[in-house]
SENUDREN-907668 format. One line per 8 residues: number of its first residue (from 1); their letters; for each residue x, y, z of N, C-alpha, C, O, CB. Coordinates in pm, 1 decimal. Last residue first. Glycine has a CB too. Example, Ala and Ser with C-alpha at 12.3 -4.5 7.8 and 13.67 -1.06 7.14 Angstrom:
REM SENUDREN-907668
2> SA> 1285.0,-225.0,708.0,1367.0,-106.0,714.0,1290.0,3.0,787.0,1340.9,113.8,803.9,1408.4,-59.8,572.5  1319.0,-569.0,780.0,1230.0,-450.0,780.0,1320.0,-330.0,780.0,1423.6,-331.9,846.5,1130.8,-447.3,904.6
END
This chain:
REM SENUDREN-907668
92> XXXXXXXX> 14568.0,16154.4,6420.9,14450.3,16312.7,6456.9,14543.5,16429.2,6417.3,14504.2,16545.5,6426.5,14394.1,16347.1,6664.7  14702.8,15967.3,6474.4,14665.7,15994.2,6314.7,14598.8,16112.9,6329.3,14573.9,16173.9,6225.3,14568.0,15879.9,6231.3  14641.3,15877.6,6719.6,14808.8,15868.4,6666.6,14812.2,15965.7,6547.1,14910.9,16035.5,6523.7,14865.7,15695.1,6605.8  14437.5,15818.2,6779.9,14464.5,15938.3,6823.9,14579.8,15943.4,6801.9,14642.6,16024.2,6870.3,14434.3,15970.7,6940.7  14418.0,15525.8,6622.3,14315.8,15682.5,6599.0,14359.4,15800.0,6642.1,14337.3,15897.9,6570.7,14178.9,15688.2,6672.4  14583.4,15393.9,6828.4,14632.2,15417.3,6661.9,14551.4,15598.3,6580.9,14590.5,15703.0,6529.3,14539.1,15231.2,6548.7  14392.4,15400.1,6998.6,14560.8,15448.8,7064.8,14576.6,15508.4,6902.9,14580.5,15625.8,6866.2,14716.7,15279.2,7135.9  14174.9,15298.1,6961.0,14217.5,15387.7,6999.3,14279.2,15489.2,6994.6,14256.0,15610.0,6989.1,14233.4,15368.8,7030.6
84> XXXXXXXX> 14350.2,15025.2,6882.4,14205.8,15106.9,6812.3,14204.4,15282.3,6808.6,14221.1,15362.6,6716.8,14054.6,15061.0,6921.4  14387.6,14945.3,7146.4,14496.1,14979.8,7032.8,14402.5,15042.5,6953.9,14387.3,15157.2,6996.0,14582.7,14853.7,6952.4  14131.5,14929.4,7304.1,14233.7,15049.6,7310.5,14306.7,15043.5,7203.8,14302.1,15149.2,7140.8,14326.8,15055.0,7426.6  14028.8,14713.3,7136.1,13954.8,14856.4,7086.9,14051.7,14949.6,7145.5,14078.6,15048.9,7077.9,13784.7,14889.9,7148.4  14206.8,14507.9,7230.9,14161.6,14578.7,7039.2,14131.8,14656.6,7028.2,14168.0,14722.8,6930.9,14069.6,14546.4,6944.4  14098.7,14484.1,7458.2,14262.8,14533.1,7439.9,14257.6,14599.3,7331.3,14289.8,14717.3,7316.8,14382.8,14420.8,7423.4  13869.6,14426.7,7481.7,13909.1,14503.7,7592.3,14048.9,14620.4,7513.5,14079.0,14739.7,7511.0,13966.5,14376.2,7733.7  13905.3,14205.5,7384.5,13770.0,14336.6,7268.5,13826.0,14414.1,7348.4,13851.4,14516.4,7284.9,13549.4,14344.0,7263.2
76> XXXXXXXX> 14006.1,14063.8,7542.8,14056.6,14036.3,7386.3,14009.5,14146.5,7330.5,14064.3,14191.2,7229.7,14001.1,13901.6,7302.7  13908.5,14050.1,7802.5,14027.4,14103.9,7782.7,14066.4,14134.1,7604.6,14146.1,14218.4,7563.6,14126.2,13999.2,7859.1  13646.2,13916.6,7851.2,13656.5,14051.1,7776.4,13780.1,14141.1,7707.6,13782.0,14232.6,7625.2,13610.2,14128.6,7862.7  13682.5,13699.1,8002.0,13629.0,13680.8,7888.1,13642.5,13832.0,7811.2,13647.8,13826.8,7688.3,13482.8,13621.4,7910.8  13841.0,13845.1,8216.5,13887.9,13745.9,8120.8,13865.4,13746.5,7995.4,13940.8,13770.7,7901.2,13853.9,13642.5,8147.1  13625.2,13983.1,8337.1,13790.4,14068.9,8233.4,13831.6,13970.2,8172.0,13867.4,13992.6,8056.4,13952.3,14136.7,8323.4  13446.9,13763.5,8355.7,13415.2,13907.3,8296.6,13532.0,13948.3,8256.9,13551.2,13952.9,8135.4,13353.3,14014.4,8389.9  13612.4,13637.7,8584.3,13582.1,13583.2,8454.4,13553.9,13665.1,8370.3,13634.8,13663.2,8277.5,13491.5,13501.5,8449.5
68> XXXXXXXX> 13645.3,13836.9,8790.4,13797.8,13808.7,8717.5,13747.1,13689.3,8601.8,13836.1,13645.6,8528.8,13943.6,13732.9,8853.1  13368.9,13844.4,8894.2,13431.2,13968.2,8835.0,13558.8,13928.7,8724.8,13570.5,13973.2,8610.6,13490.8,14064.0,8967.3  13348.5,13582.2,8952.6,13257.0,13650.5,8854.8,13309.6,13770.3,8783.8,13303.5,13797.2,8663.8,13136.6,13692.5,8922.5  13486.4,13582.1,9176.9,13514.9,13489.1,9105.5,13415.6,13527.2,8982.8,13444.6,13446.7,8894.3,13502.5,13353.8,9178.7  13379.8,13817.4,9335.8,13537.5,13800.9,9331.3,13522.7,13720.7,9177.2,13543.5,13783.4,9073.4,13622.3,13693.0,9487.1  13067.4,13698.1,9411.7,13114.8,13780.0,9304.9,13294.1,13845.4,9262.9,13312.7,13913.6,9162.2,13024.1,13891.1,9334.3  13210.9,13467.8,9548.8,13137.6,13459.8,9484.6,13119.6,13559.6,9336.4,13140.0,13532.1,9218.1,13061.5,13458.0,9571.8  13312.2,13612.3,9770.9,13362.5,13528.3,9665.7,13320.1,13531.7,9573.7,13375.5,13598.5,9486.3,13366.9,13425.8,9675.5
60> XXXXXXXX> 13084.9,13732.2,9894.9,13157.6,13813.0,9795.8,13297.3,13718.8,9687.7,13350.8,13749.2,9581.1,13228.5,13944.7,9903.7  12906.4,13562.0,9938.5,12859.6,13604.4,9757.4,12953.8,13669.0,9783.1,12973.1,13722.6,9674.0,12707.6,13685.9,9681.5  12944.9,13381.1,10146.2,13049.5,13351.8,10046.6,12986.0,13412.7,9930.2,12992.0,13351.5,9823.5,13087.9,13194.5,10026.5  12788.3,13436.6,10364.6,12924.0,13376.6,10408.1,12989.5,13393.3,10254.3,13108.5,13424.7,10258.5,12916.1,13195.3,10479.9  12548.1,13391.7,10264.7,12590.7,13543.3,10332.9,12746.3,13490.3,10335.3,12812.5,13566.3,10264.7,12507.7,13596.8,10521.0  12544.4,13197.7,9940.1,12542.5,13211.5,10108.6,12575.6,13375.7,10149.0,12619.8,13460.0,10071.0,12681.4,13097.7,10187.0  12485.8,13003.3,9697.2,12489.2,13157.6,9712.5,12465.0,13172.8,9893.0,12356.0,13152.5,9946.4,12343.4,13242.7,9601.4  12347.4,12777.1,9577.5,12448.2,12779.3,9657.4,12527.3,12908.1,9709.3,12637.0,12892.6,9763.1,12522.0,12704.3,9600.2
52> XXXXXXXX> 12269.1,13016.6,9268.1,12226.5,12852.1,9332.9,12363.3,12853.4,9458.3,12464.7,12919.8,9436.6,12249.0,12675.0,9171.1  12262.2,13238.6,9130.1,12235.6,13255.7,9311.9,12267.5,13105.6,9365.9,12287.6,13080.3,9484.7,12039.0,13304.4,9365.9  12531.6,13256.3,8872.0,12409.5,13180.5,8957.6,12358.7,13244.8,9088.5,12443.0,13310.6,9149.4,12457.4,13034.9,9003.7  12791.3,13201.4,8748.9,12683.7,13322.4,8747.4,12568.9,13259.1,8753.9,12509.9,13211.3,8657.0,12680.7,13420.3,8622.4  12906.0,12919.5,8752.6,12915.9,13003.7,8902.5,12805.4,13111.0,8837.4,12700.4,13094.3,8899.5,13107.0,13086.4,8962.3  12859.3,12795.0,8468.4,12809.2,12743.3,8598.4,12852.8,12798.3,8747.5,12835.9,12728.4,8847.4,12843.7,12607.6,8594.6  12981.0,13020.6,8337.3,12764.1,13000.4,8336.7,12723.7,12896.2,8425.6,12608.1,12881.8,8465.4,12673.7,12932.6,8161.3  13211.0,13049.5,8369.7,13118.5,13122.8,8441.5,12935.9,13119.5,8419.1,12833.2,13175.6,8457.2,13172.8,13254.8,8414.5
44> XXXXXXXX> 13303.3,12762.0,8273.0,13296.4,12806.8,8432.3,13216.3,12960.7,8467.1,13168.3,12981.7,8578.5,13469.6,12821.8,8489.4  13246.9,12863.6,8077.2,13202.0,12732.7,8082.9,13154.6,12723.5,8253.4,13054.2,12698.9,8320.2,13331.9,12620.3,8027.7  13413.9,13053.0,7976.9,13306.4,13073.8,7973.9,13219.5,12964.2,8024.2,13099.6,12985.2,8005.7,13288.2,13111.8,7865.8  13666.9,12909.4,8050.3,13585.4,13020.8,8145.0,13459.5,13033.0,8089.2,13373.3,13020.1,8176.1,13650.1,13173.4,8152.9  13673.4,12745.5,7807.8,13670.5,12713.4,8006.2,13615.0,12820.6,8098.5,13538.3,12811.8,8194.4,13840.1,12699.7,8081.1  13716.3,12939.6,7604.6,13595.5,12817.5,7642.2,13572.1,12774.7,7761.6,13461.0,12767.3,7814.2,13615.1,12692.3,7585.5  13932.2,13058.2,7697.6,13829.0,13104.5,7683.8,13697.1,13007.1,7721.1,13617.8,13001.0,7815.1,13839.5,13150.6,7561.7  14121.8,12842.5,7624.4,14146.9,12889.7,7820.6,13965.1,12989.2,7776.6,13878.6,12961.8,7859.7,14385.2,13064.1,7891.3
36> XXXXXXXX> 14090.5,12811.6,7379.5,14016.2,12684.2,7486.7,14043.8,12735.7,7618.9,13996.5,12681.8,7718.9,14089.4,12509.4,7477.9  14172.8,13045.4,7304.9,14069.4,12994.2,7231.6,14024.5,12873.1,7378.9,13926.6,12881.1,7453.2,14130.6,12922.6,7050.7  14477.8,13005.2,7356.6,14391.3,13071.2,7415.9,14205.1,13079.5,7443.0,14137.2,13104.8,7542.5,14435.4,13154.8,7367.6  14565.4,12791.7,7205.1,14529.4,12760.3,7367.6,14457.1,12868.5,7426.7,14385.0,12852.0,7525.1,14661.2,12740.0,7463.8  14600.9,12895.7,6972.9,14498.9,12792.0,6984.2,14479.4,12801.5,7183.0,14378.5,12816.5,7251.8,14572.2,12611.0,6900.5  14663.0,13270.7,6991.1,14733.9,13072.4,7028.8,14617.5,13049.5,7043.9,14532.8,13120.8,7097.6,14849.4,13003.9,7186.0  14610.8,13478.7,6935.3,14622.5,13408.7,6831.1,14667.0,13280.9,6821.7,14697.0,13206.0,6728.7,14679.0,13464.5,6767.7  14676.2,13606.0,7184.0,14502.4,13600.7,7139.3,14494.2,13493.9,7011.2,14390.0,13433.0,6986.8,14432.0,13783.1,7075.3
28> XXXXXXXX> 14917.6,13637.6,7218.8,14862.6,13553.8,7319.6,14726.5,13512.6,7244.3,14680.2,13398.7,7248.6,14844.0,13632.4,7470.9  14949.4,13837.2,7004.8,15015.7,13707.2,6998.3,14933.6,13584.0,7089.4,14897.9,13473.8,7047.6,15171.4,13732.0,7055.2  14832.2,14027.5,7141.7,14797.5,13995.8,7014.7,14824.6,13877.9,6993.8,14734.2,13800.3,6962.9,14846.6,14065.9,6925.0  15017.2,14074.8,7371.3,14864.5,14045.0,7373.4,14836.1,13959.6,7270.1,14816.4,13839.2,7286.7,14774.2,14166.5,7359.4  15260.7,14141.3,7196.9,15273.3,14058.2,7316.6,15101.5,13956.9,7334.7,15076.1,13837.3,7320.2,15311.5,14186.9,7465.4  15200.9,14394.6,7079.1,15246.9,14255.0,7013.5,15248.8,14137.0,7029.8,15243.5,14044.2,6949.0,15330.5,14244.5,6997.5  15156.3,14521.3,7324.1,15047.9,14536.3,7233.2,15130.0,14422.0,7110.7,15036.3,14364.8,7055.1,15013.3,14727.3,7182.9  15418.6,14570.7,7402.4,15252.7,14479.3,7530.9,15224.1,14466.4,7420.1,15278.7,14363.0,7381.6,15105.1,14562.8,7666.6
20> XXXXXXXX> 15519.9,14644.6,7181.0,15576.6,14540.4,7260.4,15470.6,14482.0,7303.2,15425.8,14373.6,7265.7,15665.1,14575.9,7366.0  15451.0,14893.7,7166.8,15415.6,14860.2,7114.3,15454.6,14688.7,7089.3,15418.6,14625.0,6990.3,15421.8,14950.9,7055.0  15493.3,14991.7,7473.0,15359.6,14992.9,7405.3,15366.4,14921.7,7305.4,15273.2,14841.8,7315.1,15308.8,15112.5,7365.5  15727.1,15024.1,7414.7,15743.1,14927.8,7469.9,15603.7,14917.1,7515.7,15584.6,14831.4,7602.0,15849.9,14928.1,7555.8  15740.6,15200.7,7211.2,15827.1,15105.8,7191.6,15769.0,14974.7,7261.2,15758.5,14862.9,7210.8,15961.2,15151.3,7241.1  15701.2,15417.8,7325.3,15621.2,15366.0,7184.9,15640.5,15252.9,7189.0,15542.1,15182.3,7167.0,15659.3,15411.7,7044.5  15848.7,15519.7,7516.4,15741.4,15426.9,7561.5,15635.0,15409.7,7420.5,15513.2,15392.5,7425.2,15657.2,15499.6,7710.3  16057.0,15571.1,7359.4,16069.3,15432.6,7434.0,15916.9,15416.8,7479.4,15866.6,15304.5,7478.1,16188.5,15432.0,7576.1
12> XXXXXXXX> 15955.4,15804.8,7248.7,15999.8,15700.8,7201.9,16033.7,15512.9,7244.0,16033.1,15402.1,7190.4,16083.5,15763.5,7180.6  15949.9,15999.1,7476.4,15781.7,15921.4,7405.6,15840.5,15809.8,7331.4,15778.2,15704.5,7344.7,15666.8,16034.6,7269.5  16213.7,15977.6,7554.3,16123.1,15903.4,7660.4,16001.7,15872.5,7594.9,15939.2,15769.0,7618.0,16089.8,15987.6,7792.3  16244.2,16151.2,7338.7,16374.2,15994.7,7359.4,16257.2,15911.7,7422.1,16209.2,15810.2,7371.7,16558.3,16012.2,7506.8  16141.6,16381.3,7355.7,16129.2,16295.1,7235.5,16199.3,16167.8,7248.7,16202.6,16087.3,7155.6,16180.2,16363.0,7115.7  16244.0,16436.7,7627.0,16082.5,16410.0,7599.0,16074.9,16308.7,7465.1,16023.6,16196.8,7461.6,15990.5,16574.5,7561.2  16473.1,16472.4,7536.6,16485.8,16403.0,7642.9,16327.4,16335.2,7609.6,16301.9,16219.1,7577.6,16523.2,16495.8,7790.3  16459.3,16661.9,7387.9,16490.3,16603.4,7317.7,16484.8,16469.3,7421.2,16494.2,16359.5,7366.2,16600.9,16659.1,7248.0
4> XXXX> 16348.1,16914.6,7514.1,16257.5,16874.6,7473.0,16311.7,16732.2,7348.3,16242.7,16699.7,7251.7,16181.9,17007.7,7429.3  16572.2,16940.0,7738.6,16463.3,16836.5,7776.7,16367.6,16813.2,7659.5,16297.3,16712.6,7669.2,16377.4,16886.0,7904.7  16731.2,17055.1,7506.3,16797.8,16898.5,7594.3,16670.8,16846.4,7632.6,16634.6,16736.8,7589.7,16912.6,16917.8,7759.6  16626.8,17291.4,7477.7,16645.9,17198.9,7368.2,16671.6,17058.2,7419.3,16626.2,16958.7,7362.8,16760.2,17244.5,7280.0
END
């Protein structure tokens, strides 16, 4: 009875503090500033997603700096659809 009340304490906190990140994000997505940190990247990645200036010495930079624009630009649909998710398999 103790651990399966221990279990119900511990899913509880991590509802909690799931549902915290997930307030947290949301919030971030709904500042004007985010909106223009977007625009910049997208700005910056149509002028690096290129071969132009592309060396043996530096495509893995290269693709480094491609990869962390991609999660950027994606983080927002990234996050929505897990809560999405999360909520769907809450209700099953």
């Amino acid at each position: 009875m103790a651990d399966q009340n221990l279990k119900i304490l511990e899913r509880n906190i991590m509802d909690l503090e799931l549902q915290k990140y997930y307030e947290s994000r949301f919030d971030m997505f709904a500042h004007p500033a985010w909106k223009d940190l977007m625009e910049d990247v997208q700005n910056m990645m149509d002028a690096t997603n290129t071969l132009s200036g592309v060396t043996p010495e530096n495509v893995g930079f290269k693709q480094g700096e491609v990869s962390i624009m991609r999660w950027m630009l994606t983080l927002q649909k990234t996050t929505e659809e897990s809560y999405k998710d999360l909520i769907n398999a809450d209700t099953e």
